[in-house]
N, C-alpha and C positions, 0 to 999 in steps of 0.2 A: 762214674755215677751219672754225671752229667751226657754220657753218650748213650746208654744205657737209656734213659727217659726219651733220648730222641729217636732210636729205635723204636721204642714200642709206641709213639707220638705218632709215626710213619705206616707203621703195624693197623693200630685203631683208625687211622684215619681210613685206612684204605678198605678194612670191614665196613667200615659206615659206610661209604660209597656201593658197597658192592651190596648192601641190602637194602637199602633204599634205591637200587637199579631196578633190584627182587621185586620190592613189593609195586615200582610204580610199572612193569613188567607182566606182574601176575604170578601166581602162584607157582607156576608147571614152567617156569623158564629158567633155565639154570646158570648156574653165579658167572661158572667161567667164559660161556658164551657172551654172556654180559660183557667180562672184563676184556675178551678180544673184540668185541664189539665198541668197547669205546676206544681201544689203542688205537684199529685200523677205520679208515672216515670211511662212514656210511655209502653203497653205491647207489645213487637213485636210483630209484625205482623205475623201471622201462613203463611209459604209458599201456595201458592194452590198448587193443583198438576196441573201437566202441564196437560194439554188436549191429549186426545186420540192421536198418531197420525192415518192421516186420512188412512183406508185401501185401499193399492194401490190398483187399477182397475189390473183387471185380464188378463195377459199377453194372447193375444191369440195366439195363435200358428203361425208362419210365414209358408205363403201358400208354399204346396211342389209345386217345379218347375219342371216343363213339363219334361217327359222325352224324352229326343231329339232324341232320336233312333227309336222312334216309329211315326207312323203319326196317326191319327184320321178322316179323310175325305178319300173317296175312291178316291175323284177325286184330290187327292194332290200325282205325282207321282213324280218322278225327277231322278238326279242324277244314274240312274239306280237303281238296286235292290239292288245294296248295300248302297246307302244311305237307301234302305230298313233296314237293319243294323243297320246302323251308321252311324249319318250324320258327315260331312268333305270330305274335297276336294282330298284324297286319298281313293278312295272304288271302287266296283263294281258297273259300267255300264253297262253291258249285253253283253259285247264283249266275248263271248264262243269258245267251239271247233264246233260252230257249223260256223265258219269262217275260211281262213288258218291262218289265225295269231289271236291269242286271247289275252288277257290282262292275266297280274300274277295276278290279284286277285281275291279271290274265289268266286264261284255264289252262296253259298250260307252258311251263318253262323251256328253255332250249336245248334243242334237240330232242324234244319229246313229241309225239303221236296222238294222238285224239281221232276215235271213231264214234259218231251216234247216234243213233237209230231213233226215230220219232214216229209215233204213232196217234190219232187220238179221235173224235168225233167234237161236232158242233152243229147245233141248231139255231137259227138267225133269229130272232128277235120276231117277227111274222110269226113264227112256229110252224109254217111250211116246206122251208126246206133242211134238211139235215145230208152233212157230209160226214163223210168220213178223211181224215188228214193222213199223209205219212210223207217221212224225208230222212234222206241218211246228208253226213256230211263228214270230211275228213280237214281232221286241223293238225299242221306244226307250227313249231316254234322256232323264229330264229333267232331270238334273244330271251333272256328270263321277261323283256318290257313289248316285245313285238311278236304275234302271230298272226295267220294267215289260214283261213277258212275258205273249202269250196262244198256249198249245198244243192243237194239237187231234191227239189220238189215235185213229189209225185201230182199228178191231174187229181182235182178233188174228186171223191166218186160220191155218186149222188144225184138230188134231181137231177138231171139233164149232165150228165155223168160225161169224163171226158174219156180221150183214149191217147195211149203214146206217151212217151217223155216230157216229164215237167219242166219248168225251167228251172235256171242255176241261180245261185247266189253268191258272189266272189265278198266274201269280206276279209278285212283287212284289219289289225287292231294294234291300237299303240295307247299303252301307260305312260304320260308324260311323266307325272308326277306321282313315285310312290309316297305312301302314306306314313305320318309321322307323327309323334303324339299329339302335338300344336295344328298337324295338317294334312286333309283327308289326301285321297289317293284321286288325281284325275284320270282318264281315259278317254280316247277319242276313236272313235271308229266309222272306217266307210264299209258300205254295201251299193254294192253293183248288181241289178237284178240282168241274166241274160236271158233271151226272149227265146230258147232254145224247145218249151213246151208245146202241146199241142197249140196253135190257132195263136202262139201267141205273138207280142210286135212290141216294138220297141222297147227301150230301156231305160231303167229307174234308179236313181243314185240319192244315197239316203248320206247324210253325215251328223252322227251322234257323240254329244258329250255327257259322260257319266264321271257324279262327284259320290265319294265313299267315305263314311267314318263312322269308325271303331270306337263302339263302348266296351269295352269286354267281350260277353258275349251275344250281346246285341248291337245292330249295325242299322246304319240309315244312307239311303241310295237317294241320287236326286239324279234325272235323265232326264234329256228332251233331244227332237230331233226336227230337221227337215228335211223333206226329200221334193227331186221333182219328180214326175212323174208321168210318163209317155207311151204310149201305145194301149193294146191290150194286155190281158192277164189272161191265157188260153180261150176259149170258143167262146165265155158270153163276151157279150158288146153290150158296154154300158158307155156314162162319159163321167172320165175319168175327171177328178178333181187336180190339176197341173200340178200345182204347189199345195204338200202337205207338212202339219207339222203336229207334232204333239210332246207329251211334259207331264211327269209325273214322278211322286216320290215312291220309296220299296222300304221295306223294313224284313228284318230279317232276326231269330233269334237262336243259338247253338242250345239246344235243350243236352243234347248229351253228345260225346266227344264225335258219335257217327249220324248224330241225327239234328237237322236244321227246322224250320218253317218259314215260310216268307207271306208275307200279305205286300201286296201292289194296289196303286192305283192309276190309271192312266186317261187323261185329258186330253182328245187331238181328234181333227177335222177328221171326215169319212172321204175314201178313196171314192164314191160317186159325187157327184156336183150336184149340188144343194139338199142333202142330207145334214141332218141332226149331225152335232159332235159327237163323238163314239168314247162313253165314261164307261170306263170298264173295272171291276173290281177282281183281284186275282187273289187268289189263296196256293201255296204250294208247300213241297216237303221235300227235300236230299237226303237221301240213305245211301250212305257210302257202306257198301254189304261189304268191300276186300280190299286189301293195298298192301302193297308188299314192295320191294325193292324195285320191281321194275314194271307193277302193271299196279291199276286203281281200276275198280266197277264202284257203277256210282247209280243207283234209281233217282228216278225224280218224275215226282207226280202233280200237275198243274190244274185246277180249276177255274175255271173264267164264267162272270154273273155281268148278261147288261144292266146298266141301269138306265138309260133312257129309249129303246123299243125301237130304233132305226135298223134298216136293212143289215148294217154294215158292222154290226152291234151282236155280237152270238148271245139268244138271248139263258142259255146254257151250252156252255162246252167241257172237257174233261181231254188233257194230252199225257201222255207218260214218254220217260225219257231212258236207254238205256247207254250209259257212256264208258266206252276201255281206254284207260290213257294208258301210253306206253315210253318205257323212255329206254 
C-alpha cells in the first residue's frame, strides 16, 4: 500500500513539472522536448555576430562660398570700383585726381590696369579766353595700398593755341592708413610734372595728403597740397609763382548702388605771382555704366565755377572722364 502511494507520489510529481515547463514555454511547445531539455544541460547559445554596421553615405563636400570680391553680371556695378575689389563699406568710389579733392583710396588694386581718357573745355575768369583740355593716362597697381600713374597732357588749344606733345605727369600713390570704423583712411601722393610739352622747361613736384571717412553712404575728404614749381608750362611765359599750396574739403554721397555726386571746394595760391587765390567750387557725378569679373567702365562728369574772377581762376569749365580698369 505503502509503495503503491509512493509510486504515484513520483508519477504526479513529475506531470506537475512537465506542465508548468508547458505553460511557462507557451503553448505550441511540446511536453517531451521539455522533459529532454531539462535531463541534458542547456548549450549556450553561440553569440551571432553583430551586423555590419550600415556604410555611412558619402559626405559631400559643402558648396565653396562665392567669392565676395568679384561680381558675375556685367550689369551689377556699385559702390565704385573698389567694391570692384572688395566689397565693404570702406573702398573706392571713383573719387580721383581727376577732381580737386579726391578720396585716400586707391583706384585700383594689384595687378590691375587703368586707362583714361580726359576731355573737357574752360573759360578763364576774364571771359576771353576759352580752351579746350584733353589727356589720357595709364595706371597699375602693385599692391592693393600702392599704384603708379603716367599722364600725358595734350597742348591746350585755344587762344594762342599750342602744337606738339604735352607734357607728362609721373604720379606715384601710397594708402598709409586704411580706413576703420574709429579711423578715416590716409593717403599720400607725389606728382612729377616732366617738361616733355611743347616750349615747355623745368620741373614741378607736388606732395599731397588726403584724409577720408565714411558715413554710410556719404563720405567727407579733406586734401591739401604743396608743390614747388619751376620753369614754364608750354609756349606762354608768365612768372610763375615758386611755392604753391592749396586745402580744401569734398563730400561725396552714393545715391544709388552705380551712381555718385561729389561737391568740392578748393582754396590755394595761383600758379602766376601775385594773383588773387584761386577758390573754386566743384560739382561732379560717377556712373559706373559696366563691371564684370575682369573689366569696370566708369563715366565721370565734372563742373568747375570761379568764385573770385583771377586769370588763373576758370571762370566756367565742364571736364568728362572715360575710365577701363582691367585686372
Amino acid at each position: 500500500m505503502f509503495r503503491r502511494f509512493l509510486v504515484c507520489s513520483a508519477v504526479g510529481t513529475g506531470l506537475l513539472g512537465t506542465a508548468a515547463n508547458v505553460l511557462a514555454s507557451g503553448p505550441n511547445a511540446s511536453p517531451f522536448a521539455l522533459t529532454y531539455a531539462q535531463d541534458k544541460p542547456a548549450k549556450p547559445a553561440e553569440a551571432k555576430p553583430a551586423d555590419k554596421a550600415a556604410k555611412p553615405a558619402d559626405a559631400k563636400p559643402a558648396a565653396k562660398p562665392a567669392d565676395s570680391s568679384k561680381t558675375t553680371a556685367m550689369s551689377r556695378s556699385g559702390s565704385g570700383g573698389a567694391s570692384w575689389m572688395k566689397d565693404g563699406p570702406y573702398t573706392y568710389r571713383g573719387v580721383d585726381t581727376l577732381f580737386s579733392i579726391r578720396e585716400a583710396n586707391p583706384d585700383i588694386g594689384q595687378g590691375e590696369w587703368q586707362f583714361n581718357f580726359i576731355g573737357g573745355w574752360q573759360t578763364a575768369s576774364n571771359g576771353d579766353d576759352d580752351n579746350l583740355l584733353m589727356s589720357q593716362s595709364i595706371a597699375y597697381g602693385f599692391t592693393d595700398d600702392v599704384f603708379v600713374q603716367l599722364e600725358v597732357i595734350q597742348p591746350r588749344l585755344g587762344d594762342g593755341g599750342e602744337s606738339g606733345a604735352g607734357d607728362m605727369n609721373l604720379n606715384v600713390f601710397w594708402r598709409a592708413i586704411q580706413e576703420q570704423e574709429s579711423l578715416p583712411a590716409f593717403m599720400t601722393y607725389g606728382t612729377l610734372r616732366i617738361p616733355s610739352g611743347d616750349g615747355s622747361s623745368g620741373v614741378d613736384g607736388t606732395l599731397n595728403g588726403v584724409l577720408t571717412k565714411t558715413f554710410d553712404k556719404f563720405r567727407v575728404h579733406f586734401q591739401g597740397f604743396i608743390r614747388t614749381a619751376n620753369g614754364d608750362i608750354g609756349a606762354e611765359r608768365y612768372d610763375r609763382d615758386h611755392f604753391q599750396w592749396g586745402v580744401g574739403p569734398g563730400f561725396d554721397y552714393q545715391v544709388t548702388e552705380d551712381f555718385l555726386v561729389v561737391l568740392n571746394y578748393l582754396n590755394g595760391n595761383a600758379d602766376r605771382r601775385g594773383e588773387r587765390n584761386v577758390n573754386l567750387i566743384q560739382t561732379g557725378a560717377i556712373w559706373t555704366i559696366a563691371k564684370s569679373e575682369s573689366m569696370r567702365h566708369v563715366l565721370k562728369l565734372v563742373g568747375d565755377i570761379g568764385c573770385n574772377g583771377t586769370g588763373d581762376t576758370p571762370n566756367l569749365g565742364a571736364r568728362f572722364m572715360y575710365s577701363l580698369a582691367l585686372r
